[in-house]
C-alpha positions in Angstrom: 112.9 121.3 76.9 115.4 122.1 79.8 118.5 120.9 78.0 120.5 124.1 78.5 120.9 123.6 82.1 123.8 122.3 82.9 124.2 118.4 83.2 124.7 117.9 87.4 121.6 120.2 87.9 119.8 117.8 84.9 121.0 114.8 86.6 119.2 116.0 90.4 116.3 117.3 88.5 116.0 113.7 86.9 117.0 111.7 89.9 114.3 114.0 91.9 111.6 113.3 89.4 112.2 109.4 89.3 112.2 109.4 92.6 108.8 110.7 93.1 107.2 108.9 89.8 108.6 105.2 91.4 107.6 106.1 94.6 103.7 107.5 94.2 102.9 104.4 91.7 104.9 102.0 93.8 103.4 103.0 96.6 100.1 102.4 94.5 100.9 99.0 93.5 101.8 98.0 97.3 98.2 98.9 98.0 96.8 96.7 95.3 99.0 93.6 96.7 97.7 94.4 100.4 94.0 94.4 98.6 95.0 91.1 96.2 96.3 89.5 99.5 93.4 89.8 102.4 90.6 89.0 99.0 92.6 86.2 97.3 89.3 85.9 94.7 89.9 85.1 90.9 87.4 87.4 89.7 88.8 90.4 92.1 92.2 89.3 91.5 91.6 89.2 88.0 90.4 92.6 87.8 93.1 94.0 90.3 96.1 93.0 87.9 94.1 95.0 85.3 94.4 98.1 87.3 98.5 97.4 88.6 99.1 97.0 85.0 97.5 100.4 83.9 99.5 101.8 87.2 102.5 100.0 85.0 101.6 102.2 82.1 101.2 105.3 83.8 105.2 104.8 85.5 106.1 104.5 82.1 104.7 106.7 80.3 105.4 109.6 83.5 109.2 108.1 82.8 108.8 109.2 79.1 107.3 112.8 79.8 110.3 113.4 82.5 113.0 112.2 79.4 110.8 114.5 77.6 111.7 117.4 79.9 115.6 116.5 80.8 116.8 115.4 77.2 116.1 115.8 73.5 116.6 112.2 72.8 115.8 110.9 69.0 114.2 107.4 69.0 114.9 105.0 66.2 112.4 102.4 66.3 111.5 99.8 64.0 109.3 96.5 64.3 105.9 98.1 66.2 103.5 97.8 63.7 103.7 93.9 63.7 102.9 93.9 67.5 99.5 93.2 69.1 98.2 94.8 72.6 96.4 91.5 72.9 99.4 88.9 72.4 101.3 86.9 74.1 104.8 87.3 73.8 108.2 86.3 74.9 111.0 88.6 74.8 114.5 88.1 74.1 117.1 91.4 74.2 120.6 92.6 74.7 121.0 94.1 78.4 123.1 97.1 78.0 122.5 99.3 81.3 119.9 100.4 84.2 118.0 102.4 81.1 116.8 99.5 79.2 113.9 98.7 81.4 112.7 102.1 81.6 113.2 102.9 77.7 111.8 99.6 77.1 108.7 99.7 78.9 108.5 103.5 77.0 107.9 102.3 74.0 106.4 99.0 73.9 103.7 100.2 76.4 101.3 100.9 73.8 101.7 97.9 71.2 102.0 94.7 73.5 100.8 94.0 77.3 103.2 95.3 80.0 106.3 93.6 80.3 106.9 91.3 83.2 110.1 89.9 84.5 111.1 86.6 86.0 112.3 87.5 89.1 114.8 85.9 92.0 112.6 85.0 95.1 114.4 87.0 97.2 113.1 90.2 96.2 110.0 89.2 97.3 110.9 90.4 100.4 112.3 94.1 99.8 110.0 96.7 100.9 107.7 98.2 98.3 109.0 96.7 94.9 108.8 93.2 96.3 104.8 93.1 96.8 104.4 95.6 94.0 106.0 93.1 91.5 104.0 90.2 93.2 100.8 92.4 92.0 102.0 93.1 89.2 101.4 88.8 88.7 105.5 88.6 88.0 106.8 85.8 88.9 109.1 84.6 91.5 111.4 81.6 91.0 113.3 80.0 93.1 116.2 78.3 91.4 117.5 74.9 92.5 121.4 74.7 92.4 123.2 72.7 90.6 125.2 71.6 94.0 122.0 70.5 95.3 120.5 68.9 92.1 123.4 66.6 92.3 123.3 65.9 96.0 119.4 65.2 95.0 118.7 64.1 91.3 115.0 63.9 92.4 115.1 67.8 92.1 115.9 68.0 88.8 112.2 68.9 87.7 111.4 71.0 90.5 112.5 74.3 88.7 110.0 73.4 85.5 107.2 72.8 87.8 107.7 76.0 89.5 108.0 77.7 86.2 104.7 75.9 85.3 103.1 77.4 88.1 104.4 80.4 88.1 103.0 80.9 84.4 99.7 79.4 85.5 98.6 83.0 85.7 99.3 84.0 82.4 96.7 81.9 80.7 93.7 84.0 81.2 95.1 88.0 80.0 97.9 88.7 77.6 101.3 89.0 78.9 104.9 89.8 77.9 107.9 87.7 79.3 110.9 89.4 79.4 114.4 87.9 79.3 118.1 88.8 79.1 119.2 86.1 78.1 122.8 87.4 78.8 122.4 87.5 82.0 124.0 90.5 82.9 124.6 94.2 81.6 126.9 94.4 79.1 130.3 95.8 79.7 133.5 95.6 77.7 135.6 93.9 81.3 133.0 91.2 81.2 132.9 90.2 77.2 137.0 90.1 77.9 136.5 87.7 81.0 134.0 85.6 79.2 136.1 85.4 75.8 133.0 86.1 73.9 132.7 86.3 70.2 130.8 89.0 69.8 131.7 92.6 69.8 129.1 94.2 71.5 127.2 91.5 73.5 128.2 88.6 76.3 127.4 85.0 75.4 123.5 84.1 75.5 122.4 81.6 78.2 119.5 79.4 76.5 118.4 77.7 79.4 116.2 80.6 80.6 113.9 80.9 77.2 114.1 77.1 77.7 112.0 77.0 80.7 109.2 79.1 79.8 108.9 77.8 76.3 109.1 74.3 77.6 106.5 75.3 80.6 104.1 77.7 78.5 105.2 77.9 74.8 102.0 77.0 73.9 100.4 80.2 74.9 102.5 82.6 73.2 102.0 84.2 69.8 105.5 85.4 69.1 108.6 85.5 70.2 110.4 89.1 70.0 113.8 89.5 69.3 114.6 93.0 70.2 118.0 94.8 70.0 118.8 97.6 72.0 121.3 100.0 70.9 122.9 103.7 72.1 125.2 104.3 69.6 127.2 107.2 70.7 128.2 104.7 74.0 127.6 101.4 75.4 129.3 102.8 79.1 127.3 104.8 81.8 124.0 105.1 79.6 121.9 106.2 82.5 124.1 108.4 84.1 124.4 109.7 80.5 120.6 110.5 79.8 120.2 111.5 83.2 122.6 114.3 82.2 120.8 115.0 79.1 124.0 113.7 77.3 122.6 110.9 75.0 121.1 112.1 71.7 119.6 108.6 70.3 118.3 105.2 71.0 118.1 102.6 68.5 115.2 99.3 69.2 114.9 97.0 66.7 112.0 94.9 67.3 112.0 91.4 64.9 109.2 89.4 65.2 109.7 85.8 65.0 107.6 81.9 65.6 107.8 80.9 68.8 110.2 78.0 69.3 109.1 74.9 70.3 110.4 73.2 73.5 109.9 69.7 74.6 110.4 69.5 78.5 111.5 66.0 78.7 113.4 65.9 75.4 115.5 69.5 76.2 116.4 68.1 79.9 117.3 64.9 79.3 119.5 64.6 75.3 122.5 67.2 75.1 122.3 66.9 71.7 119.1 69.0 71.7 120.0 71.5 74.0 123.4 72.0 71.7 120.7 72.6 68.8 119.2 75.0 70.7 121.5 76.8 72.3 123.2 77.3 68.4 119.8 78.3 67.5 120.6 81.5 70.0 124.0 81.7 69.3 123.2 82.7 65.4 120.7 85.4 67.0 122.8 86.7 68.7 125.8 87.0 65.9 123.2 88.8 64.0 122.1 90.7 66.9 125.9 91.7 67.2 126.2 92.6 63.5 123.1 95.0 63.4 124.6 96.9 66.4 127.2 97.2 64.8 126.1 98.3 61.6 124.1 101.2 63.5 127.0 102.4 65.5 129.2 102.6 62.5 126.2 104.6 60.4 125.7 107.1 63.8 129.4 108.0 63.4 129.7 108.3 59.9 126.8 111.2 60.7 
């Protein structure tokens, strides 16, 4: 609608409107953690998470009507209509920039629960987004190192118990598990550092998706494979939407069985996690080759 303003006065008009959109339903979700903290009930907790989650929806959807306004963005989606609202899924994807959450979160808000992230304990303690993610029933983990697994061996299933508990919430409302698996945002300096053998992704870390299938496999109905792609760039996406630069987004959502992960067999035989970590490995030459194939038809437009 406003593209033909120019890009900087795009970029404070969208910088101004995020702003304001995080802010008024994070400030929301603080209140429902203060509530969900002095009345630590199931039944109100329970019915708390269902209104943080509908505060989820509304920050996404607010997101999509202010991308809406700023750019004239095509989406290219594929996969939806073999999603459920009421699943449970885990979610594997390629992490290409600060945009993927918010574009993610777009257009999966109507076809599966909200998405929820495994987050590092620390950011329980930053102002705002720390309790707001804590009502939002995301959970925090709190990683043992491998320094001090091998000063203490008895350690070595503390970070799967945590993950057990920290899933224990899941079992009674659909959820979504997100997880780049790459562990970091894509950029052409760090698939040169790593040596990786892809073209347009860094190398998959399995042991992640390991944990939660191993600590709540059970429960999910699928696990989504989605691919992410912004085929005029893979460099300063948000910066570029914020702009109104980017034209198109490609998500290609591939629904797929749900692994299955034994705890004591992936922990304690190499040979397994090899398996499984190969398992990834071909997902993501695939993954590589599709984004691929999109870029190259997008610039023979």
């Amino acid at each position: 609608m406003l593209t033909f303003l120019p890009g900087p006065v795009l970029y404070i008009l969208s910088l101004t409107l995020l702003i304001i959109n995080t802010s008024l339903w994070g400030s929301l979700l603080t209140v429902g953690g203060i509530v969900k903290l002095l009345l630590p009930f199931k039944t109100v907790r329970s019915v708390l998470t269902k209104i943080m989650n509908r505060f989820m929806w509304a920050w996404a959807t607010c997101n999509g009507g202010i991308l809406y306004l700023i750019s004239n963005i095509e989406w290219d989606i594929s996969g939806l209509e073999k999603l459920d609202p009421n699943g449970w899924y885990l979610i594997i994807s390629n992490h290409v920039s600060g945009f993927d959450i918010a574009a993610q979160t777009y257009v999966l808000r109507n076809h599966i629960p909200m998405l929820k992230f495994f987050l590092k304990k620390e950011l329980l303690y930053v102002p705002i987004m720390g309790l707001g993610c804590w009502a939002l029933d995301m959970p925090f983990m709190d990683r043992t190192s491998p320094a001090k697994l091998k000063k203490n061996p008895k350690l070595r299933g503390k970070d799967l118990e945590t993950t057990r508990k920290a899933c224990e919430r899941f079992k009674d409302s659909p959820t979504s598990i997100i997880n780049y698996v790459e562990g970091s945002r894509f950029t052409e300096e760090k698939r040169l550092r790593q040596d990786s053998p892809y073209r347009h992704l860094l190398r998959p870390k399995a042991s992640g998706i390991a944990f939660t299938l191993s600590a709540m496999g059970e429960q999910f109905t699928n696990l989504l494979n989605i691919t992410l792609v912004y085929p005029e760039t893979s460099e300063a996406v948000l910066s570029n939407v914020m702009h109104g630069r980017t034209k198109k987004v490609v998500m290609r959502v591939d629904v797929l069985p749900v692994p299955h992960v034994d705890s004591t067999d992936y922990f304690s035989n190499a040979d397994t996690r090899v398996t499984f970590q190969r398992w990834l490995n071909q997902l993501w030459s695939e993954k590589d080759q599709l984004i691929d194939d999109e870029i190259r038809r997008y610039q023979q437009k």
